[in-house]
N, C-alpha and C positions, 0 to 999 in steps of 0.2 A: 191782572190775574194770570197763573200761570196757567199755561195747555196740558196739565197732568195733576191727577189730584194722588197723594200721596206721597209727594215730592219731599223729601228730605233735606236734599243740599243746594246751592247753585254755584258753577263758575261758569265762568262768559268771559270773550273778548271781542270785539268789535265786530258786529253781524253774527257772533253765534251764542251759543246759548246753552251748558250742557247741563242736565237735570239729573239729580240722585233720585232714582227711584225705589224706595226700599223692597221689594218683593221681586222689581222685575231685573233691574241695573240701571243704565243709563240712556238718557231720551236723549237727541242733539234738536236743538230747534232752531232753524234756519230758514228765513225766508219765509215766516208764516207757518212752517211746515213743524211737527214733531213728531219724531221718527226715535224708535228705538235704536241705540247705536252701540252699543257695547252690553250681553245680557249673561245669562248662566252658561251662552254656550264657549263663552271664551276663558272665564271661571266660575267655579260656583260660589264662591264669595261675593259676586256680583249679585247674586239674590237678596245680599240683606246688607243694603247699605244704609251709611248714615252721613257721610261727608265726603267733601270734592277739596281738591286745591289744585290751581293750575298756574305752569311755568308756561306762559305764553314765548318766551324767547327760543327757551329749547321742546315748545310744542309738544307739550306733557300734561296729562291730570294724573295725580292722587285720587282715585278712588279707598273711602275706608272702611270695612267691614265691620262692622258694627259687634256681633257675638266674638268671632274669630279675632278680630285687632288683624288681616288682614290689611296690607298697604298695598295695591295693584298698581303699577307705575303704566299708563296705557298713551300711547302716541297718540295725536290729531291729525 
């Protein structure tokens, strides 16, 4: 089960965990722990999300806005 109810999306690489949350942005879950990590204060597109995709090589998520068709390109 996941640690956030309202969760949208999921991508993850080995120990972590990051979570589309639609109203708030994005949770990281690490270590038992879920913690908001990316929310509206960095865009406001990040309040209504609907999907993740992550470039683990070059330590990147896709976050996508759901209304807007925003694509937020955000580091790890």
């Amino acid at each position: 089960m996941l640690p956030l109810s309202g969760a949208s999306a999921v991508a993850a690489r080995p120990g972590v965990m990051f979570l589309a949350e639609d109203d708030e942005g994005i949770d990281k879950v690490q270590r038992g722990r879920c913690a908001l990590w990316a929310g509206r204060a960095i865009h406001p597109a990040l309040g209504d999300l609907e999907g993740l995709a992550m470039d683990e090589r070059r330590g990147l998520i896709w976050a996508l806005a759901e209304e807007s068709g925003d694509v937020l390109e955000l580091p790890t």
